[in-house]
C-alpha positions, -999 to 999 in steps of 0.1 A, spaced: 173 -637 -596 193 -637 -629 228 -622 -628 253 -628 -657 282 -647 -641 316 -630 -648 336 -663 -632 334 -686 -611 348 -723 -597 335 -745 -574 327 -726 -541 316 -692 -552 311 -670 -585 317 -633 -591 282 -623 -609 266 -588 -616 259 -560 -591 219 -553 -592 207 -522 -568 187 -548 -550 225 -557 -534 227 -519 -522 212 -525 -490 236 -554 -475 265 -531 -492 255 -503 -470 249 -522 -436 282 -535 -445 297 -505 -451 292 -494 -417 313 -514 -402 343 -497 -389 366 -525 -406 351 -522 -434 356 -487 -441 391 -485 -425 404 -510 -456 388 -488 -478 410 -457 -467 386 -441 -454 359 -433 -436 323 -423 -449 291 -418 -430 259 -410 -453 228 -418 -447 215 -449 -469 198 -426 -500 231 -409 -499 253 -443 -505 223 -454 -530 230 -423 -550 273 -429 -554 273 -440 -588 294 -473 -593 322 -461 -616 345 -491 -612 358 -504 -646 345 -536 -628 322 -541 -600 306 -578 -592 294 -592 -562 306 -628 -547 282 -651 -540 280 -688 -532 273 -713 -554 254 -736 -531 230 -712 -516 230 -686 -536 240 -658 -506 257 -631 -517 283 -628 -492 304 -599 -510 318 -578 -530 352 -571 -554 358 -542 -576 384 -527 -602 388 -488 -596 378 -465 -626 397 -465 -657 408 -428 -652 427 -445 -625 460 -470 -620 438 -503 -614 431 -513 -581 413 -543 -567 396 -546 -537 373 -569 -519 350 -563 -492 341 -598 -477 304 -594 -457 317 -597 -420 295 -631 -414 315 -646 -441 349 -634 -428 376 -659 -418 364 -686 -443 385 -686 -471 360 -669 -495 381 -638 -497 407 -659 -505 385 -676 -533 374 -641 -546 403 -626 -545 421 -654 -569 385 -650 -592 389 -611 -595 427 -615 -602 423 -635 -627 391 -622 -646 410 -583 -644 438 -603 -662 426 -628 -685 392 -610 -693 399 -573 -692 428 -575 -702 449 -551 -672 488 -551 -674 490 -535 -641 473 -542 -613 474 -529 -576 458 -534 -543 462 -527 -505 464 -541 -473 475 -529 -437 505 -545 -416 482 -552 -387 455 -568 -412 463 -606 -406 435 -620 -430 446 -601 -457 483 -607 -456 473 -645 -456 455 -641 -483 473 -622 -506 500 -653 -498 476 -679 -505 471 -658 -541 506 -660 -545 514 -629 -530 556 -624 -514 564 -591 -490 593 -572 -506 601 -533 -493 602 -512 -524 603 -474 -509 585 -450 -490 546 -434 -491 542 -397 -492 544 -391 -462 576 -409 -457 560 -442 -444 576 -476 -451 555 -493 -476 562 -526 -485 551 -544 -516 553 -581 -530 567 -595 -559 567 -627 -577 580 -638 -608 564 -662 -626 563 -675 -663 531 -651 -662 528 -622 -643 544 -610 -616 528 -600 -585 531 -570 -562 514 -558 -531 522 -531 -507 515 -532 -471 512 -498 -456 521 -485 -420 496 -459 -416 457 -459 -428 445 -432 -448 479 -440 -466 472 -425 -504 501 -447 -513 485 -480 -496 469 -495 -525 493 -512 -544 492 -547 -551 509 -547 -582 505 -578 -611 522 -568 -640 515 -593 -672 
């Protein structure tokens, strides 16, 4: 199947979302891990999650460049919103340094090619995987205030010739506050 390739290097290339992907999406999505880094949980019926329209000011999935598997997923909230990546690594490919790989693609291609100034994103304190690969991206812990609710968040920051870098670790799930991984060009 033809999909235009947003980015890419040598192990795996962000390339266009087709509603044939909907299907793993939705198995994937109900996973309980899944859905708890996603703030959230949501259980609809398969023609419900078909339905959601993707509203995302970017949306590709990952897939690899030797097989051809689409393993994934990463996204850039709506524009009516502060910009938030995410990723959402198929749990088969967990724990292989894809995310990692995709993660560093979708960073760069909101930067470079759409041009964001500020970007966030989220992960939990107890979310090992993530905190190591936020590092790997370049990613440093720093406290910076409280969430909402009065939770500790923590968030990174790096300074660089280019951006800096900011992510915010929350304490509590559901946390309206957790998303924000911050890189500011």
């Amino acid at each position: 199947m033809d999909r235009t390739i947003y980015i890419s290097n040598d192990i795996l290339s962000l390339v266009e979302y087709k509603p044939c992907d909907d299907r793993a999406l939705y198995e994937s999505w109900l996973d309980p891990d899944t859905q708890r880094g996603y703030n959230g949980v949501y259980v609809t019926t398969f023609e419900d999650f078909q339905s959601h329209e993707i509203r995302q000011r970017f949306f590709a999935m990952i897939r690899l460049n030797g097989t051809g598997e689409i393993i994934g997923a990463v996204g850039v909230s709506p524009p009516e919103t502060i910009a938030d990546l995410a990723i959402w690594v198929f749990k088969p490919y967990r724990r292989r340094g894809y995310g990692t790989s995709a993660f560093a693609l979708a960073t760069k291609y909101a930067v470079e090619a759409l041009k964001i100034t500020e970007l966030h994103a989220g992960a939990y304190p107890d979310n090992i995987g993530s905190k190591k690969m936020l590092k790997k991206c370049g990613y440093v812990p720093d406290p910076i205030g409280t969430a909402e609710n009065g939770t500790e968040k923590h968030c990174a920051v790096i300074q660089q010739e280019r951006p800096a870098r900011r992510f915010c670790l929350c304490e509590t799930p559901l946390d309206s506050q957790c998303n924000s991984y911050k890189v500011a060009v």
